[in-house]
DRENTORSE-813412 format. One record per residue (C-alpha): residue number from 1; residue in three letters; chain; x, y, z. Coordinates in Angstrom, 3 decimals. Each point is the difference from the previous one (the first is absolute). Layout:
<nodes>
+-----+-----+-------+----------+----------+----------+
:   n : res : chain :     east :    north :       up :
+-----+-----+-------+----------+----------+----------+
: NUM : ALA :     A :        X :        Y :        Z :
...
+-----+-----+-------+----------+----------+----------+
</nodes>
This chain:
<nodes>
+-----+-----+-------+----------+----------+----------+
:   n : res : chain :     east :    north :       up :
+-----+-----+-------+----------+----------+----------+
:   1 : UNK :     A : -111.428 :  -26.383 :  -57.106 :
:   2 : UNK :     A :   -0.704 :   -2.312 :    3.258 :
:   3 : UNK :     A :    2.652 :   -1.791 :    1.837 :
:   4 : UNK :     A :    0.501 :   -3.201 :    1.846 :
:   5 : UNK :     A :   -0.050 :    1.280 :    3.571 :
:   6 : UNK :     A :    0.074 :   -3.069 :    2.934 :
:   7 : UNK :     A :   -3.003 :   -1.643 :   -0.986 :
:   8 : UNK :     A :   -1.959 :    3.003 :   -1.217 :
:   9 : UNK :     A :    0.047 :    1.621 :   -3.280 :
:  10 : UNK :     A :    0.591 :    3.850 :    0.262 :
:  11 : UNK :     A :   -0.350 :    3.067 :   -2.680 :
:  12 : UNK :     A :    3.732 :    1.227 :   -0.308 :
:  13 : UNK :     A :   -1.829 :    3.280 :    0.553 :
:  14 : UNK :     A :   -1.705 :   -0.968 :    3.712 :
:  15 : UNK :     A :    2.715 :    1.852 :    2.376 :
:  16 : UNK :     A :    1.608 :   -2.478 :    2.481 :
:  17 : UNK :     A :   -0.564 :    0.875 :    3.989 :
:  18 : UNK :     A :    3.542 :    1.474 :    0.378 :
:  19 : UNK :     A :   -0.724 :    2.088 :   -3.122 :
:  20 : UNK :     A :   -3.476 :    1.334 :    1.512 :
:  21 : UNK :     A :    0.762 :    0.613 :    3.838 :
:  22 : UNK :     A :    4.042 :    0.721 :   -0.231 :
:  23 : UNK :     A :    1.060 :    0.847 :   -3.363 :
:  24 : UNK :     A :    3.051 :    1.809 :    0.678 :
:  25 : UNK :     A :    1.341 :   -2.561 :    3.095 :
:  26 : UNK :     A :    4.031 :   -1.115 :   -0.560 :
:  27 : UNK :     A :   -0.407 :   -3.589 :    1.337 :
:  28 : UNK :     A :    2.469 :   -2.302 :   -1.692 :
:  29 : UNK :     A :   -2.710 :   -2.660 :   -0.278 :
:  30 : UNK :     A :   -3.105 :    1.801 :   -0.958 :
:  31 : UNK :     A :    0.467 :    3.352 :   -0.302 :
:  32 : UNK :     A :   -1.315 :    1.524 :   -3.255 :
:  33 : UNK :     A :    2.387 :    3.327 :    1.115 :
:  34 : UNK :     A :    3.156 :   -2.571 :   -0.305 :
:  35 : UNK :     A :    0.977 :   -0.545 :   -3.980 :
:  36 : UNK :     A :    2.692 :   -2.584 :    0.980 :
:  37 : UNK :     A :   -2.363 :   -1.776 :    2.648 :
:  38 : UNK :     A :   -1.676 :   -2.810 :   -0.466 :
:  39 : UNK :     A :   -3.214 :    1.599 :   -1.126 :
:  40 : UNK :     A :   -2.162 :   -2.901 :    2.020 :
:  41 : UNK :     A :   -4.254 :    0.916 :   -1.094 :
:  42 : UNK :     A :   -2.281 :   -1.296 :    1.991 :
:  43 : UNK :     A :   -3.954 :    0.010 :   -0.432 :
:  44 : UNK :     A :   -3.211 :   -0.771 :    2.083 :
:  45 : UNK :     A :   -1.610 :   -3.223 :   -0.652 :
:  46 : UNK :     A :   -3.826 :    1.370 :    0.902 :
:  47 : UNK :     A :   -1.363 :    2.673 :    2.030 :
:  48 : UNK :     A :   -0.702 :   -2.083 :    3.185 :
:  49 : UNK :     A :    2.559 :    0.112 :    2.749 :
:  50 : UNK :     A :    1.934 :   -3.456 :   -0.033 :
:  51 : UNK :     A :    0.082 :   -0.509 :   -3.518 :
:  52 : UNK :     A :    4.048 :    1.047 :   -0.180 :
:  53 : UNK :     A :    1.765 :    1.253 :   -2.636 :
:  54 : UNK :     A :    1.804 :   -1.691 :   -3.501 :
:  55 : UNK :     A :    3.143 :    0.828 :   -1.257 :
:  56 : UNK :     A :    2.338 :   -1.776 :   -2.624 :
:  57 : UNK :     A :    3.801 :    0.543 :    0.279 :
:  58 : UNK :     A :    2.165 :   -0.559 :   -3.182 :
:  59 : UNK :     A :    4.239 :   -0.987 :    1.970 :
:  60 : UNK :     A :    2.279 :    1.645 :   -1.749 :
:  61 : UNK :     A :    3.652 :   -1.685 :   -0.609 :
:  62 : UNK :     A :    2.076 :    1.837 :    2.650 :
:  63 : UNK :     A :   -3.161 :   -1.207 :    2.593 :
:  64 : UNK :     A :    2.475 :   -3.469 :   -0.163 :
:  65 : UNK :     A :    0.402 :   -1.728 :    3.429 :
:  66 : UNK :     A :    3.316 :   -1.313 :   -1.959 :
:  67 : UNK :     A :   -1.521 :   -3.448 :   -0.410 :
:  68 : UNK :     A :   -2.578 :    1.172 :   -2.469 :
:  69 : UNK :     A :   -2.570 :    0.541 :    1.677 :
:  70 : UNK :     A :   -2.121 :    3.438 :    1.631 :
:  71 : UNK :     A :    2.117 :    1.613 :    2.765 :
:  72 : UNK :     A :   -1.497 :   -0.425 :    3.594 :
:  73 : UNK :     A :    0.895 :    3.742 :    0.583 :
:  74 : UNK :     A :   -2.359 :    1.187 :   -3.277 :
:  75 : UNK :     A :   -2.611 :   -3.067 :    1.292 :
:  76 : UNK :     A :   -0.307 :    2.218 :    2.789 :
:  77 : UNK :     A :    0.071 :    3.131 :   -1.117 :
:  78 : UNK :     A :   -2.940 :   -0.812 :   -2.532 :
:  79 : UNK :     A :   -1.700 :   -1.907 :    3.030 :
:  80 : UNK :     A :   -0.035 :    3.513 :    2.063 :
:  81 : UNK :     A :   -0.630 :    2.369 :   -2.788 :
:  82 : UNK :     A :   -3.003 :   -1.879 :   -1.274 :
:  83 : UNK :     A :   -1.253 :   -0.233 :    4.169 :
:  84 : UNK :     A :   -0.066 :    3.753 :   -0.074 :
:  85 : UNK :     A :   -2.462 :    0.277 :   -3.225 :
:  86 : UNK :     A :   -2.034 :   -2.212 :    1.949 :
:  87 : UNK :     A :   -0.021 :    1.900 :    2.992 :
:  88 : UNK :     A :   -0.050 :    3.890 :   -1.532 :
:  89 : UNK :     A :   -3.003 :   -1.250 :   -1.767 :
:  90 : UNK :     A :   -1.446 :   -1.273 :    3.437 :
:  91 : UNK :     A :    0.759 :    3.553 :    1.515 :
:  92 : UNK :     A :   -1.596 :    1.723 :   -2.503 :
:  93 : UNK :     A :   -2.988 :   -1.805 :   -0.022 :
:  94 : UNK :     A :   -0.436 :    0.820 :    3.508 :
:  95 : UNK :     A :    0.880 :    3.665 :   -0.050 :
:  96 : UNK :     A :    3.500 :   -0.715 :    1.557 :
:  97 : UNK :     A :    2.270 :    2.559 :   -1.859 :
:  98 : UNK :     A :    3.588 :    1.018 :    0.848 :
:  99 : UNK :     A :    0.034 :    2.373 :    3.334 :
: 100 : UNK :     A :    1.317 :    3.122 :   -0.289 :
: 101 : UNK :     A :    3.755 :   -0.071 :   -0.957 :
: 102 : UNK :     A :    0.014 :   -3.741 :   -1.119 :
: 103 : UNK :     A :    0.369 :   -0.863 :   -3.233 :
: 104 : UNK :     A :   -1.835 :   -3.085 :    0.206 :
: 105 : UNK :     A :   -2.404 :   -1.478 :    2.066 :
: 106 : UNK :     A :    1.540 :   -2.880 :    1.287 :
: 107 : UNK :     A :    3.522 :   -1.538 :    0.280 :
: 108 : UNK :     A :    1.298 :   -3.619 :   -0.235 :
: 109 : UNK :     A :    0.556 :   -1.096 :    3.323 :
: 110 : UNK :     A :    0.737 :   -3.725 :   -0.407 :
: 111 : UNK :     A :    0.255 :   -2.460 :   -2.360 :
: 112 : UNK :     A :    0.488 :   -3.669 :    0.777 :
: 113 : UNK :     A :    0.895 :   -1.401 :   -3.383 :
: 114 : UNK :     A :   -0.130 :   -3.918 :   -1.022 :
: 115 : UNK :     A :    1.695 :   -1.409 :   -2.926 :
: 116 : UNK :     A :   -2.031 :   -3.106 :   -0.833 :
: 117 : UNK :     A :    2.085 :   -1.323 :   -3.542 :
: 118 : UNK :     A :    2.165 :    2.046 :   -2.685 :
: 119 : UNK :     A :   -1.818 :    2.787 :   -2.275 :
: 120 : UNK :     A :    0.949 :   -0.019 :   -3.669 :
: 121 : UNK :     A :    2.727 :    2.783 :   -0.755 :
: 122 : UNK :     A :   -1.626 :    0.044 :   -4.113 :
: 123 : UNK :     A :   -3.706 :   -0.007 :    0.810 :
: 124 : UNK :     A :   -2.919 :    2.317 :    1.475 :
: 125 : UNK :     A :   -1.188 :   -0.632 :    3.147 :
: 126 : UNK :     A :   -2.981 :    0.693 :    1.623 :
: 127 : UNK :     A :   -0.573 :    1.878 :    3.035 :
: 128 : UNK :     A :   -3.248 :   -0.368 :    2.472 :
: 129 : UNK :     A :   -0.717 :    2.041 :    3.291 :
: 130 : UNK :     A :   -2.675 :    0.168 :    2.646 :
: 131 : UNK :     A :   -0.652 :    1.917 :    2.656 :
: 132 : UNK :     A :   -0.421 :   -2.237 :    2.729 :
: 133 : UNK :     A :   -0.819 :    2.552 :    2.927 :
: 134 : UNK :     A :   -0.270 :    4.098 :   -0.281 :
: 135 : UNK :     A :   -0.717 :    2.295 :    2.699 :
: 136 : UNK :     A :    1.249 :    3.701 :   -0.492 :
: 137 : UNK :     A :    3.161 :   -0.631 :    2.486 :
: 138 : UNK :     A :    1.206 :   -3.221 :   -1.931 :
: 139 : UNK :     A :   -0.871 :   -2.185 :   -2.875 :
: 140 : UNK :     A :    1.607 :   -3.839 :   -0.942 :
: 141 : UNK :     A :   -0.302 :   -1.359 :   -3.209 :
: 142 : UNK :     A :    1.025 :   -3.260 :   -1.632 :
: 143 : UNK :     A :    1.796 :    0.099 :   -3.125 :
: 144 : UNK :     A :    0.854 :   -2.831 :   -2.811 :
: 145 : UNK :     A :    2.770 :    0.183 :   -2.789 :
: 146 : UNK :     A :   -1.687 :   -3.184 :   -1.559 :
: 147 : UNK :     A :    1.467 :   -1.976 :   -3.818 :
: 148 : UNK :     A :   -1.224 :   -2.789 :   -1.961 :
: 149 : UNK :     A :   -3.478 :   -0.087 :    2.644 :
: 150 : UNK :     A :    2.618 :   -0.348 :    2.945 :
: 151 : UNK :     A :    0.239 :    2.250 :    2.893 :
: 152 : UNK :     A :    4.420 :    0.426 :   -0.311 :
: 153 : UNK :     A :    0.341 :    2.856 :    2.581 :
: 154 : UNK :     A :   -2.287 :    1.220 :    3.107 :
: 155 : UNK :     A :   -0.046 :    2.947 :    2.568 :
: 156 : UNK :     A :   -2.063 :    1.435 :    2.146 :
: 157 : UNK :     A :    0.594 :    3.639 :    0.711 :
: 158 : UNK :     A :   -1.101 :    2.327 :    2.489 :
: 159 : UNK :     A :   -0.486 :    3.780 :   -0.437 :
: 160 : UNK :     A :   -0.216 :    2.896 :    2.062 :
: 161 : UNK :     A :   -1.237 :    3.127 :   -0.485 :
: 162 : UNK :     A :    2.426 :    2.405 :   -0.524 :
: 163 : UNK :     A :   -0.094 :    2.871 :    3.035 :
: 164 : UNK :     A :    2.924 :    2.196 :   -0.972 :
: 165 : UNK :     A :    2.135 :    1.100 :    3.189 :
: 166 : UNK :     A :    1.505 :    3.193 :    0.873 :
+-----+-----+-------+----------+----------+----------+
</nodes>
């Protein structure tokens, strides 16, 4: 059975990236380990380096801003979540994996968010991200929530790679 993801058709049998490299990860946003998150999939868009990732994202009612439309604080969360499938697919194409007691190779360490017009509360939206500059101590990527063929939300977020302290 294939499914409308972003703007490429998937198999509902091709695993997602946060199915493949962390299947068992809690996040609240795209954890697959989190049965009451928002279960955010996310999958490459070609083999090269810079081609990003695709994801859509069906609101849910209780995602209400109270004016009808998508809450900034989900906008964001989505915005983040679907940065890291961008950039744990980036590590692992370069060998980066987690160092010994992480649990993931990298960490959010900023995101600058931008909220360009409303998102619908009742429709999918569709998620793009790129990463924009990767070297093993940091990566940045630029991330979309686009609806309609207009960009509605923006962020740029920068990750670190996670070096667990004792």
């Amino acid at each position: 059975m294939a499914q409308r993801t972003g703007s490429v058709t998937r198999m509902s049998s091709e695993r997602s990236i946060q199915e493949r490299l962390y299947p068992d990860l809690p996040c609240f946003g795209c954890g697959p380990g989190n049965a009451k998150g928002l279960q955010l999939r996310s999958y490459s868009l070609g083999e090269m380096a810079g081609d990003g990732v695709t994801a859509t994202f069906t609101p849910w009612p209780e995602h209400d801003n109270g004016l009808g439309y998508l809450n900034g604080g989900i906008i964001g969360t989505v915005l983040d979540c679907h940065s890291a499938a961008a950039v744990m697919l980036e590590a692992e194409r370069h060998g980066w994996a987690p160092l010994p007691g992480a649990d993931l190779s990298y960490v959010t360490a900023g995101l600058d968010v931008r909220f360009l017009r409303p998102a619908p509360l009742h429709d999918a939206v569709e998620l793009h991200a790129v990463v924009t500059e990767a070297d093993e101590p940091q990566m940045t990527v630029a991330v979309q929530l686009r609806h309609d063929g207009k960009v509605r939300a923006e962020a740029t977020a920068v990750w670190k790679r996670w070096r667990p302290r004792t």
